[in-house]
C-alpha positions in Angstrom: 6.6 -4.7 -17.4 4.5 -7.5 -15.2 1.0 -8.1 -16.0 -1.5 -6.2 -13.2 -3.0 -8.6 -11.1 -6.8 -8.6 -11.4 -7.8 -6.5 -8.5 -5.1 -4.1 -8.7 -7.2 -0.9 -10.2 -9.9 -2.0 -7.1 -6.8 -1.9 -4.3 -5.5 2.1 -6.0 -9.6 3.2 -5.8 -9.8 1.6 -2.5 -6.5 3.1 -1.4 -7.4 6.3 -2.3 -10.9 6.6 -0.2 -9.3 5.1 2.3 -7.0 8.8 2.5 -4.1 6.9 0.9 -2.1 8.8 -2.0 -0.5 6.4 -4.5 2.6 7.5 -5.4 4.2 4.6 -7.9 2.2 2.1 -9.8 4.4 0.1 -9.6 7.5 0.7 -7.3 10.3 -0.3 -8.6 13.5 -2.1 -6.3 16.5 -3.3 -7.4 17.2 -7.4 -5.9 20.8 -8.4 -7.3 21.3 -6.4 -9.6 17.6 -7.6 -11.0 14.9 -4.9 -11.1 11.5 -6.1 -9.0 8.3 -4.3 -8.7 6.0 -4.0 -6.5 2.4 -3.1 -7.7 1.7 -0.2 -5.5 3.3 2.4 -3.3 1.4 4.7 -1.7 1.7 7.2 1.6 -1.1 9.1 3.8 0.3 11.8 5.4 -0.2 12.2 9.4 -0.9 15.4 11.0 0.0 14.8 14.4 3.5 14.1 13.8 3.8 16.3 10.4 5.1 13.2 8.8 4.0 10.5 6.6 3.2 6.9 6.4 4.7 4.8 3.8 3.2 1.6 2.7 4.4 -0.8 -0.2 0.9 -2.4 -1.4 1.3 -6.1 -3.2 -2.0 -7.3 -5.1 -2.7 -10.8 -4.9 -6.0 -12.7 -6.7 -6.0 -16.3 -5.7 -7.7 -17.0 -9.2 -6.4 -20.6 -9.7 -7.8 -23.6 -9.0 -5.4 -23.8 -6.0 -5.9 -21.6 -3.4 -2.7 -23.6 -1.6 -0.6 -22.6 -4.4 -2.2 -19.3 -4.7 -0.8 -18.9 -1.4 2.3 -20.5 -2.0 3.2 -18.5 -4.7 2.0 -15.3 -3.1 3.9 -16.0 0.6 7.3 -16.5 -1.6 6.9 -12.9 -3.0 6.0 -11.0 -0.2 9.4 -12.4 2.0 11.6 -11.4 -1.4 9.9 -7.8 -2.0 10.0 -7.5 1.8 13.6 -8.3 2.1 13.8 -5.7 -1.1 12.3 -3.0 0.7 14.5 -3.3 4.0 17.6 -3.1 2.4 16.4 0.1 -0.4 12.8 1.2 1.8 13.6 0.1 5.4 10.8 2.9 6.4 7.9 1.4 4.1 6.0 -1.2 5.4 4.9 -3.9 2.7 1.4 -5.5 2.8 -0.5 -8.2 0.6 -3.7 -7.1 -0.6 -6.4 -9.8 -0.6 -10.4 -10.2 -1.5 -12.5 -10.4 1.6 -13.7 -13.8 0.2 -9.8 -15.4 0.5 -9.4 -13.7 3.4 -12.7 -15.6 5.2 -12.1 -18.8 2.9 -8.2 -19.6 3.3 -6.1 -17.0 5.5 -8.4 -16.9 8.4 -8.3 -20.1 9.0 -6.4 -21.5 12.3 -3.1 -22.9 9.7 -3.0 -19.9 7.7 -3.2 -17.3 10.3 0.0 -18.9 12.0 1.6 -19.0 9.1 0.9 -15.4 8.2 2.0 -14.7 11.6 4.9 -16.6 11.7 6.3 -14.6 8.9 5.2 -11.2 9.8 2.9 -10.9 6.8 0.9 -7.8 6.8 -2.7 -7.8 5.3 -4.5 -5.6 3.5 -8.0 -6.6 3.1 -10.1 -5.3 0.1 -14.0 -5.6 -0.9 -14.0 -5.7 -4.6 -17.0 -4.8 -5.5 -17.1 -1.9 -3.2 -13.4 -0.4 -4.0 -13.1 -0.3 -0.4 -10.3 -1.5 2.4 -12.5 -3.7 5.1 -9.4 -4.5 7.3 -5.8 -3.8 7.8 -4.0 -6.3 9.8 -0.8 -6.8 10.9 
């Protein structure tokens, strides 16, 4: 099994008082024949429509040196666990959960945002010292 990233028992507390209920820590897919997981799956079910939301949930740091790499790194995972999830998931959405302080440092920033855009990367964005989600965007 994969190493946790940092944060990841801050993004499941946050999660969860946020209404979310995690359901597989980690979520496992299969890419060619290769098993690949995905720290977090979690749903929140919605009353109007008696129905739930499913969201795939992976935990980035940005911990190195580089937060260019960091991003490198994180932007090549998301499109391979995304492209997992459509052909196995195609109902659960996948987002990459960040810090508050690499979200306002390096992804909010006019190059970054495109490029999140571009691709279709969804956010989560965590405070970790409160356990808490402080934005969702997609």
């Amino acid at each position: 099994m994969a190493a946790k990233d940092f944060y990841h028992e801050q993004v499941k507390v946050a999660l969860g008082k946020d209404g979310w209920t995690v359901t597989h820590d980690p979520l496992t897919l299969d890419w060619d024949n290769r098993d690949v997981q995905i720290d977090l799956a979690a749903e929140k079910l919605l009353f109007a429509q008696k129905d739930a939301r499913r969201i795939a949930v992976e935990v980035k740091s940005f911990l190195s040196s580089s937060l260019l790499q960091d991003l490198y790194a994180a932007l090549g995972q998301f499109l391979l666990y995304r492209k997992a999830l459509q052909n196995t998931e195609p109902e659960r959405e996948l987002f990459l959960a960040v810090r508050e302080a690499v979200w306002q440092s390096l992804l909010d920033r006019t190059d970054s945002a495109e490029l999140l855009r571009d691709y279709d990367v969804k956010l989560l964005v965590f405070d970790e010292r409160l356990e808490a989600i402080t934005q969702w965007i997609s």
